[in-house]
GUTIKOL-762252 format. One record per residue (C-alpha): x, y, z; residue number from 1; residue in one letter; chain. Coordinates in pm, whole numbers, plus 50000, padded with zeros to 5 digits. Example, Ala and Ser with C-alpha at 12.3 -4.5 7.8 and 13.67 -1.06 7.14 Angstrom:
# GUTIKOL-762252
{{51230 49550 50780} 1 "A" "A"};
{{51367 49894 50714} 2 "S" "A"};
//
This chain:
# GUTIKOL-762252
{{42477 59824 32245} 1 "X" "A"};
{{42617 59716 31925} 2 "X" "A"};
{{42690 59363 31879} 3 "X" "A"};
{{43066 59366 31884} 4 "X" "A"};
{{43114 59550 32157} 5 "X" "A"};
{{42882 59318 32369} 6 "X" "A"};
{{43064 59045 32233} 7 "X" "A"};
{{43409 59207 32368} 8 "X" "A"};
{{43243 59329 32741} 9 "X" "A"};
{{43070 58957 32752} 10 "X" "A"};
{{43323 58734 32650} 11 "X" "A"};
{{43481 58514 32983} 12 "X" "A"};
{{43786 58263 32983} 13 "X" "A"};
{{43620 57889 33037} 14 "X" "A"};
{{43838 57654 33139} 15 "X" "A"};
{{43610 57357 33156} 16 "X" "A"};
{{43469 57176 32860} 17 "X" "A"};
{{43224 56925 32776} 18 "X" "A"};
{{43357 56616 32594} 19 "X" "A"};
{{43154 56759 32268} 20 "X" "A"};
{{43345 56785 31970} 21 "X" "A"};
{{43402 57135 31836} 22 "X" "A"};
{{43248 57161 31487} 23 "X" "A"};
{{43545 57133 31180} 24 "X" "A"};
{{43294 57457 31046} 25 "X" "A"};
{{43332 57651 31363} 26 "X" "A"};
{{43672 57571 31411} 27 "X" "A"};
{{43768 57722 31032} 28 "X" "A"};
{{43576 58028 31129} 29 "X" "A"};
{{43798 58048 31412} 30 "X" "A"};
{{44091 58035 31242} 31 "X" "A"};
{{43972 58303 30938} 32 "X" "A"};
{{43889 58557 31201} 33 "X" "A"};
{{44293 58473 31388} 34 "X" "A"};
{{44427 58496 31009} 35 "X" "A"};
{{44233 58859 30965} 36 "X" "A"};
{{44386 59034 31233} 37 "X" "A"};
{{44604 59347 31167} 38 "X" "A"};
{{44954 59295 31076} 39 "X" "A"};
{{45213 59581 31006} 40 "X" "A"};
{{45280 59535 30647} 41 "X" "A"};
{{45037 59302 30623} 42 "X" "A"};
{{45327 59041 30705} 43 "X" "A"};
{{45083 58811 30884} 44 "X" "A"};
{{45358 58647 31155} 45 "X" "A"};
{{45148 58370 31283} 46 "X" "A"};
{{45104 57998 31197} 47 "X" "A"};
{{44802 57811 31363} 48 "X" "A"};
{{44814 57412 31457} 49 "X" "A"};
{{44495 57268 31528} 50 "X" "A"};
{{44512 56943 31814} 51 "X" "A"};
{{44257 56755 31809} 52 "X" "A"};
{{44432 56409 31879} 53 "X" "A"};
{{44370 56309 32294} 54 "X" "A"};
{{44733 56158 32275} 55 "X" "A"};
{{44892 56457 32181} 56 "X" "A"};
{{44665 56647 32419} 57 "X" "A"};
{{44758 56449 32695} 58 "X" "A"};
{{45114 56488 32595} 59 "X" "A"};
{{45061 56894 32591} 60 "X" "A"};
{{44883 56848 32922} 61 "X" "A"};
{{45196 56750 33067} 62 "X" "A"};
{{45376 57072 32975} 63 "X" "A"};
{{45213 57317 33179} 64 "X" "A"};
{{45108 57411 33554} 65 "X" "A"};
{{44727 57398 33404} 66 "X" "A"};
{{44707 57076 33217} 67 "X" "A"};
{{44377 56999 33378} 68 "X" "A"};
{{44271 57261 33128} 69 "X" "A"};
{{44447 57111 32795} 70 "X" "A"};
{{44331 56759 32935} 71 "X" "A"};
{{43913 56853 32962} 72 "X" "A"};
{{43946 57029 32580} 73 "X" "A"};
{{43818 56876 32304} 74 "X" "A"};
{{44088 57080 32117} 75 "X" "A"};
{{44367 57317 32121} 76 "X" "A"};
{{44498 57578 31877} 77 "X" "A"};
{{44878 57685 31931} 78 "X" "A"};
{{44999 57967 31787} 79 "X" "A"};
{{45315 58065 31713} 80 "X" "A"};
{{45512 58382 31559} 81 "X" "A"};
{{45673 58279 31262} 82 "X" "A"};
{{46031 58435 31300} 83 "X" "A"};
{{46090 58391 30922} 84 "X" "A"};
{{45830 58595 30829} 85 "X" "A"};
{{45928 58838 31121} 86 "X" "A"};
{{46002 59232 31021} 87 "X" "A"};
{{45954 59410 31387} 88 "X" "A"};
{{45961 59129 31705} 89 "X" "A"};
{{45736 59405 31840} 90 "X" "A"};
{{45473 59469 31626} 91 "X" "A"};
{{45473 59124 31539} 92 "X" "A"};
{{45462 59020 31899} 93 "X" "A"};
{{45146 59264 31885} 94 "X" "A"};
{{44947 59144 31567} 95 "X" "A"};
{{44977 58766 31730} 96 "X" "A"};
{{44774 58918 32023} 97 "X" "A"};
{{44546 59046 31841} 98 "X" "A"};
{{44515 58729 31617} 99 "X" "A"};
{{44447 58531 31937} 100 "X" "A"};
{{44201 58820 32066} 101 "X" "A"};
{{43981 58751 31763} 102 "X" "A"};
{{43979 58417 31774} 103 "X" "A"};
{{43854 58415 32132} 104 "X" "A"};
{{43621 58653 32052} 105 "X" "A"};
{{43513 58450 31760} 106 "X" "A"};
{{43464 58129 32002} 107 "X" "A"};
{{43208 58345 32243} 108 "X" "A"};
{{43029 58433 31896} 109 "X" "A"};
{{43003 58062 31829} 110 "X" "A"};
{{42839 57972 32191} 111 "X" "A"};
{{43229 57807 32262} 112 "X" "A"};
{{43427 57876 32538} 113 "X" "A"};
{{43818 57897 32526} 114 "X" "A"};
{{44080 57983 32713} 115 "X" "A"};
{{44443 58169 32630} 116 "X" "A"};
{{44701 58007 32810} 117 "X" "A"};
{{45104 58120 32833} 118 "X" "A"};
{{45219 57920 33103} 119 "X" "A"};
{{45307 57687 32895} 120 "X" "A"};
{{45510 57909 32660} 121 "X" "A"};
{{45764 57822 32955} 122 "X" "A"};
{{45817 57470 32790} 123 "X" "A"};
{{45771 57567 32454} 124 "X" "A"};
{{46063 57373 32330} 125 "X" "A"};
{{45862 57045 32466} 126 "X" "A"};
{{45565 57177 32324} 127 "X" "A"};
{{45784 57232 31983} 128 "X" "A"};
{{45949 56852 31968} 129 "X" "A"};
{{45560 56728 32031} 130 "X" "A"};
{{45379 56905 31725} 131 "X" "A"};
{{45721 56876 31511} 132 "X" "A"};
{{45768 57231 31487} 133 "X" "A"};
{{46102 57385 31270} 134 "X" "A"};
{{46301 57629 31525} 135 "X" "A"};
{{46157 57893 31335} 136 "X" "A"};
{{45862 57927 31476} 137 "X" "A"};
{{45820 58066 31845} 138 "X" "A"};
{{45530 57933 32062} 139 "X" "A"};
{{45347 58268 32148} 140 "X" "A"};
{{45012 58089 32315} 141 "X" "A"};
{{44754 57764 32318} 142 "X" "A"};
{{44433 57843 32320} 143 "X" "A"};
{{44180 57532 32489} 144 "X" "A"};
{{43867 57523 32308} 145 "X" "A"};
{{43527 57361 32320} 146 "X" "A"};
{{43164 57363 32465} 147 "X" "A"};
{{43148 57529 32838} 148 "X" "A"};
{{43100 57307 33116} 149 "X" "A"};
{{43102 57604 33341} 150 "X" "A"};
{{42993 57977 33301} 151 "X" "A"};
{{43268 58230 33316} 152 "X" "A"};
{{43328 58409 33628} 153 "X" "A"};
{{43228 58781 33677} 154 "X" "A"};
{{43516 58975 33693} 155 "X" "A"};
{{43596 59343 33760} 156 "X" "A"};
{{43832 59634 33578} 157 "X" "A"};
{{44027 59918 33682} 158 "X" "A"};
{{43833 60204 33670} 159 "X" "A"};
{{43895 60431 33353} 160 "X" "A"};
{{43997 60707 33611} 161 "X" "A"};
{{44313 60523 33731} 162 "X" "A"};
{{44438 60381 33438} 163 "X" "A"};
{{44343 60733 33156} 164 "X" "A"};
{{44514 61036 33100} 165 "X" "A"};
{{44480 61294 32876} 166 "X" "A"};
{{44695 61494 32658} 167 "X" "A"};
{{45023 61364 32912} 168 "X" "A"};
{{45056 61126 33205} 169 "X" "A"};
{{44905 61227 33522} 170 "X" "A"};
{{44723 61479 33369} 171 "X" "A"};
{{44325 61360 33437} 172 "X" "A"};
{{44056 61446 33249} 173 "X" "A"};
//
């Protein structure tokens, strides 16, 4: 099987880290691969702050259901959609995801495990006075980042069957 596709079918959200440091080589490499995502008209909507401070940590920690998860990271990366730079909420909306999909993917390459979280896009105006953010930009997800403590967990799909059609819905293959 070709590497990137392994990479894709093996990759596992950790939420448990090791109090290792995350590498400031692996963490640019992380960040190229977010910045190289598609982007309609090559706008490229997203801005990328790297935590690495344990008091702002802590402080993030506080702003979401799941701060045990910010708390036991080494580091964070939020990303946000920057509305200046904006041309279709939608597609912009879109090319974030896939920004954040890479740089997963680019932490499972690097023997890291991370985590995308969005609860706490429901305080993202805390999460905004904390890393000093202009209103601007829109918190679109934090991604917790660092050595695995724990092995992902198996986990299961929908079968192709119920979730393809071809040529129309409900019309199977």
């Amino acid at each position: 099987m070709p590497e990137t596709i392994e990479t894709i079918l093996s990759r596992r959200s950790i939420r448990k880290f090791t109090e290792e440091p995350v590498d400031d080589d692996d963490i640019r490499t992380i960040l190229e691969t977010g910045r190289w995502a598609p982007s309609g008209l090559n706008n490229q909507p997203w801005k990328f702050i790297v935590i690495k401070d344990s008091k702002t940590i802590e402080e993030l920690a506080a702003c979401t259901h799941y701060g045990d998860i910010i708390q036991s990271s080494p580091m964070l990366i939020a990303v946000y959609l920057d509305n200046a730079t904006m041309y279709n909420r939608t597609k912009d909306i879109q090319a974030i995801g896939a920004s954040v999909q890479n740089m997963l993917l680019a932490c499972c390459d690097l023997g890291l495990g991370a985590v995308w979280l969005g609860e706490i896009l429901n305080n993202g105006n805390k999460v905004n006075l904390i890393l000093n953010c202009p209103d601007t930009l829109e918190l679109m997800a934090v991604l917790a980042i660092g050595r695995p403590a724990e092995k992902g967990k198996e986990t299961t799909r929908k079968d192709l069957e119920d979730i393809t059609y071809y040529e129309s819905y409900g019309k199977e293959a």
